[in-house]
N, C-alpha and C positions, 0 to 999 in steps of 0.2 A: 504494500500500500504506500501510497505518496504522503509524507511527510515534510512538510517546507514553512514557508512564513507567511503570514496573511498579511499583506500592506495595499495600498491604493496605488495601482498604475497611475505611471505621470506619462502615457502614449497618449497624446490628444488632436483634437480638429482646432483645427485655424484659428477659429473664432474660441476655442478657453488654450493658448496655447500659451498664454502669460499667467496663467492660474494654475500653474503646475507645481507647488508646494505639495508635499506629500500628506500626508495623514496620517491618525496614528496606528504604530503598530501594535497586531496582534499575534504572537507566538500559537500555536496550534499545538505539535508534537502530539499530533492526532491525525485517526485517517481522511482523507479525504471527504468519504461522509461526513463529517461537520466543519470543512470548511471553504468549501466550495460553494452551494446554495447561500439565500437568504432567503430570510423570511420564517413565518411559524412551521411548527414543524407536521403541517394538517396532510402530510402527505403527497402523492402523485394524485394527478386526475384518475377519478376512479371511472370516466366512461372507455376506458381505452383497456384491452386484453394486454398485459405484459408483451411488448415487444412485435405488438401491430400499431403503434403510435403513428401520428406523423409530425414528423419536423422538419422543420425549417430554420433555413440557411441564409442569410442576407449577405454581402460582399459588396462593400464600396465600390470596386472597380469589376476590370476584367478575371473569369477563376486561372486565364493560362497570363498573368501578368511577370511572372518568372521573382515574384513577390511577396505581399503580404498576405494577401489573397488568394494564390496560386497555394499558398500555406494552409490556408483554414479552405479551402479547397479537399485538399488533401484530408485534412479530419477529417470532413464531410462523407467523405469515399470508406473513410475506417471505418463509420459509422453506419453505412448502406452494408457493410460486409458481416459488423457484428450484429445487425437488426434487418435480417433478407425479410421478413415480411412488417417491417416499417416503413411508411409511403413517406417518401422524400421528397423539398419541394426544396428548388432553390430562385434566387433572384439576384441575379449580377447588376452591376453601375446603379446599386443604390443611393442615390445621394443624400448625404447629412442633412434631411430638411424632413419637412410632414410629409414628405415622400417616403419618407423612410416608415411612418404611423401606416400610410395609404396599401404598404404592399403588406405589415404585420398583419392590417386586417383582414386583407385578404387570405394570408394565409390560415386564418384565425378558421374565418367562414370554411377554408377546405379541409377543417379540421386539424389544424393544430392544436396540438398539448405541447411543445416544447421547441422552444424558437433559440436558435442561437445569432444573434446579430449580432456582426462580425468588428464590424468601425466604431473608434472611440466614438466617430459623431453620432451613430447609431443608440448610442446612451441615452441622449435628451425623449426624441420618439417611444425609443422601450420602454422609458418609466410612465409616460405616458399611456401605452398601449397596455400596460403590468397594471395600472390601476383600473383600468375599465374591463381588464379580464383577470381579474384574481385565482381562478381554477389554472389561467396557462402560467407555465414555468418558464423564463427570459433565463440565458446563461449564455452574458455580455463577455466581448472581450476587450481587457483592459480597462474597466471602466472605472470612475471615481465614486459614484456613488452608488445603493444598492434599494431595495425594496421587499416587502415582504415574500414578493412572488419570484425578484429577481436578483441573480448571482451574479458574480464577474472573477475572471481570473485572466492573468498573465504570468513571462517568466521573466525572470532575469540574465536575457541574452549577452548584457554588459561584458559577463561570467567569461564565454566563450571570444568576446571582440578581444578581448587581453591576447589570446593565442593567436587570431589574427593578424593581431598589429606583431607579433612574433616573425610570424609568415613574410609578413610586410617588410619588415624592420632586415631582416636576414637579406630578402630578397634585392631588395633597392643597390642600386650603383650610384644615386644620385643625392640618396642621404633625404630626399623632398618626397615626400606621400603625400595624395589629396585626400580628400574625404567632401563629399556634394553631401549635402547633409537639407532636410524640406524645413523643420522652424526651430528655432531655440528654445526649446521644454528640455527639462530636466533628464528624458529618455533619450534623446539625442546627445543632448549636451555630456552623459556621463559613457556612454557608446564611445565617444571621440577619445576621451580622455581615455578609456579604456585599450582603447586600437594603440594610441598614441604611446602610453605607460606600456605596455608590451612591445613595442617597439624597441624602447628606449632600453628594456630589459637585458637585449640584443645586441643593440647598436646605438649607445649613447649619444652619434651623433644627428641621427634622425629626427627629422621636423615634421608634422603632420599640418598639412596648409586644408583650409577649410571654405567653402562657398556655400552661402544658405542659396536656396531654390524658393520657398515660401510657398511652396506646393506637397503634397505628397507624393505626386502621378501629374508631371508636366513635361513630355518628351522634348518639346525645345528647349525648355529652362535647361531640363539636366543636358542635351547635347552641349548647350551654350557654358555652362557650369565648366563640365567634362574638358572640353576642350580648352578654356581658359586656364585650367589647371594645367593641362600637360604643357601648355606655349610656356608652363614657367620652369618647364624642366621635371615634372614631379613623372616618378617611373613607378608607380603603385596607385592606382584607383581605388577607392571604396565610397560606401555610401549608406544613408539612411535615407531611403524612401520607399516607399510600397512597389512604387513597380520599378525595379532593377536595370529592365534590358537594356534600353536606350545606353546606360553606364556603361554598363558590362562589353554593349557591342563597341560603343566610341573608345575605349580604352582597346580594346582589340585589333581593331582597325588600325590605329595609330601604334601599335607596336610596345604597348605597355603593358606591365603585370598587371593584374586585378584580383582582388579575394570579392566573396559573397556575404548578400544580407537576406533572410530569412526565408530563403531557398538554392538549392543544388541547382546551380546555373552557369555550371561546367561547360555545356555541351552548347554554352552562347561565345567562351572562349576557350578553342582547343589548345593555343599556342603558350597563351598569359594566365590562364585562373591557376591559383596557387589553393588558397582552399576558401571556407567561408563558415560562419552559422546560421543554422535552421532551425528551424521549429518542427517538432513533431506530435501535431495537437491528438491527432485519432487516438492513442489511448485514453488521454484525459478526456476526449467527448465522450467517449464510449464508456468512462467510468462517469461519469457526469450523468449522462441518459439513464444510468443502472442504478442511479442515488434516487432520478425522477420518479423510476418507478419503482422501488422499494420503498416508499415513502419516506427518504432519509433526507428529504430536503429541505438544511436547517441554515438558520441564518440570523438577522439583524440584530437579536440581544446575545450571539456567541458568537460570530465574526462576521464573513460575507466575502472579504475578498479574498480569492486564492493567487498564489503565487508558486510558483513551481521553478527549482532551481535545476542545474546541469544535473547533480543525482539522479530527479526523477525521470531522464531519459527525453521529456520535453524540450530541452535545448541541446542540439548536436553541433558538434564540429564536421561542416560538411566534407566529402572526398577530395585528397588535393590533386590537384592537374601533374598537368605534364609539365609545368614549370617549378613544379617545388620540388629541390632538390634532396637527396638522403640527408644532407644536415637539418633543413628546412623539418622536411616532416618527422625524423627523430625529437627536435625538439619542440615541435608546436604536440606532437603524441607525447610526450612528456608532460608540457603544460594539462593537457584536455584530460592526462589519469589522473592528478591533481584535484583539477575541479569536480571531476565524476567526484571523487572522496569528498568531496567538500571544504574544498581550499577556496579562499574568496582572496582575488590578487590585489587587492588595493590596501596591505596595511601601509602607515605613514613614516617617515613621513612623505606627505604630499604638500605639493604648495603651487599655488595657481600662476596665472601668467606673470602678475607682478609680483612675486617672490614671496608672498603671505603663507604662512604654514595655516593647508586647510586641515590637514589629516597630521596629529601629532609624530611625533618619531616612538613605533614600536603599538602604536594604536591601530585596531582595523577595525575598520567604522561597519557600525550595522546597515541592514539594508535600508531604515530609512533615512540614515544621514548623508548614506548613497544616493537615495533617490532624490534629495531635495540638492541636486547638485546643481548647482549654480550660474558655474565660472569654468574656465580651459585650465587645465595644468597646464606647467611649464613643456615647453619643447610643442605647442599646439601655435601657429600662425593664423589669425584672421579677428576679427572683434564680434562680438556676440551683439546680433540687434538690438536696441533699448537699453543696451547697458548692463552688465552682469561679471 
């Protein structure tokens, strides 16, 4: 059974992308039955036979986005395999608006009992939609806040970016890694720092240079991004935004390394992908749908949000390419048996761009001092919008 920490995702939409302070934490060291769900404990819907359910899927974008989406895509799939006579329904290019209430209802009337909407922005709608059907069960991802009918959980991929900025760090000739990165929340902003600090682990003399997009999924921003990084010399691409490719493919084209973000997207660069982290949501939905219907789905006075670290097999170190070499993947497979154990790479000290000691020396901050991160470590190039 998964045993992790319960805190609030700071992955957000555009519009609460500056309200990214964390919240507070909840310890578990208990199984996922009581920490996954919210709300009372009055059980599953009792109209539905054990494991003829149907549910529903929402995804911001495209399911084959080589993404964030192409990820919970993939649970989806885990979840058709562990429930063959549960009616499946999905809805791609949901947008963050009452668009998002318009299609829940929809699939409310075709009989949903169990909805998992996929986008942080998909939160506001859900809670919405959670109060006007109290019998269906919401199981958000990433999201801030919860209800009685509705759960959320994420992972702490941060975990896995330390071994890539490894990958990174080892691989460069030029000492200059980019990172295209979509807004400055605290999930990104500790992603960089993470790539960067493993880097640095490496190769002391490595710079991680940074361009925000202000998008999640904007194929010209990130070309325009992409390539303004490489004119500066930087021989390692990476990135935080939902859909990948456009990165992946402009750094391949132009002859550079690249690692991956939350999907195996190897097979977009044959000559440059070195490795990457992914997500691997289908057991957790499938333990998730098995709490719905076991009536075990508990929440808002004993925690609500779940979080799932490298242990529970939810966040992987994806496969490395043809570009990482035997020193390369000896020591980033070194790092990733670490974290499987539950090493967490950032004790201190750490200190930010302008030399402040954020993380004391011989301190390693928990995950919500983590998550409320801020500011760039040293050795990170570019300036954080609004100031941080």
């Amino acid at each position: 059974m998964l045993k992790e920490e319960v805190v609030v995702s700071s992955r957000m939409s555009p519009l609460a992308r500056r309200k990214s302070t964390i919240g507070v934490i909840v310890a578990v060291g208990v199984a996922i039955a009581a920490a996954v769900g919210c709300g009372s404990s009055s059980g599953s819907p009792a109209s539905k036979e054990k494991g003829h359910e149907t549910i529903g899927f929402l995804y911001v974008g495209p399911h084959n986005d080589y993404g964030y989406n192409q990820a919970a895509y993939a649970g989806s799939l885990a979840v058709k395999r562990a429930f063959p006579a549960a009616k499946i329904l999905e809805a791609e290019n949901v947008p963050e608006t009452a668009e998002a209430e318009r299609v829940m209802e929809k699939m409310i009337r075709d009989g949903a009992t169990i909805l998992f909407p996929t986008s942080f922005g998909h939160l506001g709608p859900a809670m919405n939609v959670a109060r006007r059907h109290p019998d269906v069960r919401f199981l958000h991802m990433g999201g801030l806040k919860t209800a009685a009918n509705l759960g959320t959980y994420f992972g702490t991929i941060y975990d896995t970016q330390y071994a890539v900025g490894q990958a990174a760090g080892m691989a460069t000739k030029s000492n200059k890694l980019g990172y295209v990165v979509a807004f400055p929340i605290a999930q990104t902003l500790l992603n960089v720092n993470a790539f960067e600090r493993g880097a640095q682990s490496v190769n002391p003399r490595a710079k991680t240079y940074v361009v925000f997009t202000g998008s999640w999924c904007d194929p010209g921003k990130q070309a325009e991004a992409s390539n303004a990084l490489i004119d500066q010399k930087i021989d390692v691409l990476e990135q935080h935004q939902d859909c990948t490719k456009t990165v992946i493919q402009t750094a391949e084209r132009r002859g550079i390394f690249t690692t991956g973000y939350h999907v195996d997207a190897s097979s977009l660069a044959p000559h440059g992908w070195l490795t990457g982290s992914e997500w691997d949501w289908g057991p957790l939905m499938v333990q998730m749908v098995k709490i719905v219907e076991d009536g075990r789905f508990r929440g808002s006075p004993y925690s609500g949000i779940y979080r799932a670290g490298v242990p529970s097999g939810v966040i992987k170190l994806a496969p490395f390419g043809a570009a990482a070499t035997p020193a390369i993947r000896k020591q980033v497979t070194a790092t990733y048996d670490k974290l499987k154990a539950g090493w967490i790479p950032f004790k201190g000290p750490i200190r930010d761009q302008s030399g402040k000691v954020r993380v004391a020396v011989g301190v390693t901050p928990n995950r919500h001092q983590l998550e409320s991160t801020d500011y760039f470590v040293q050795g990170v190039v570019g300036k954080i919008p609004g100031g941080g």
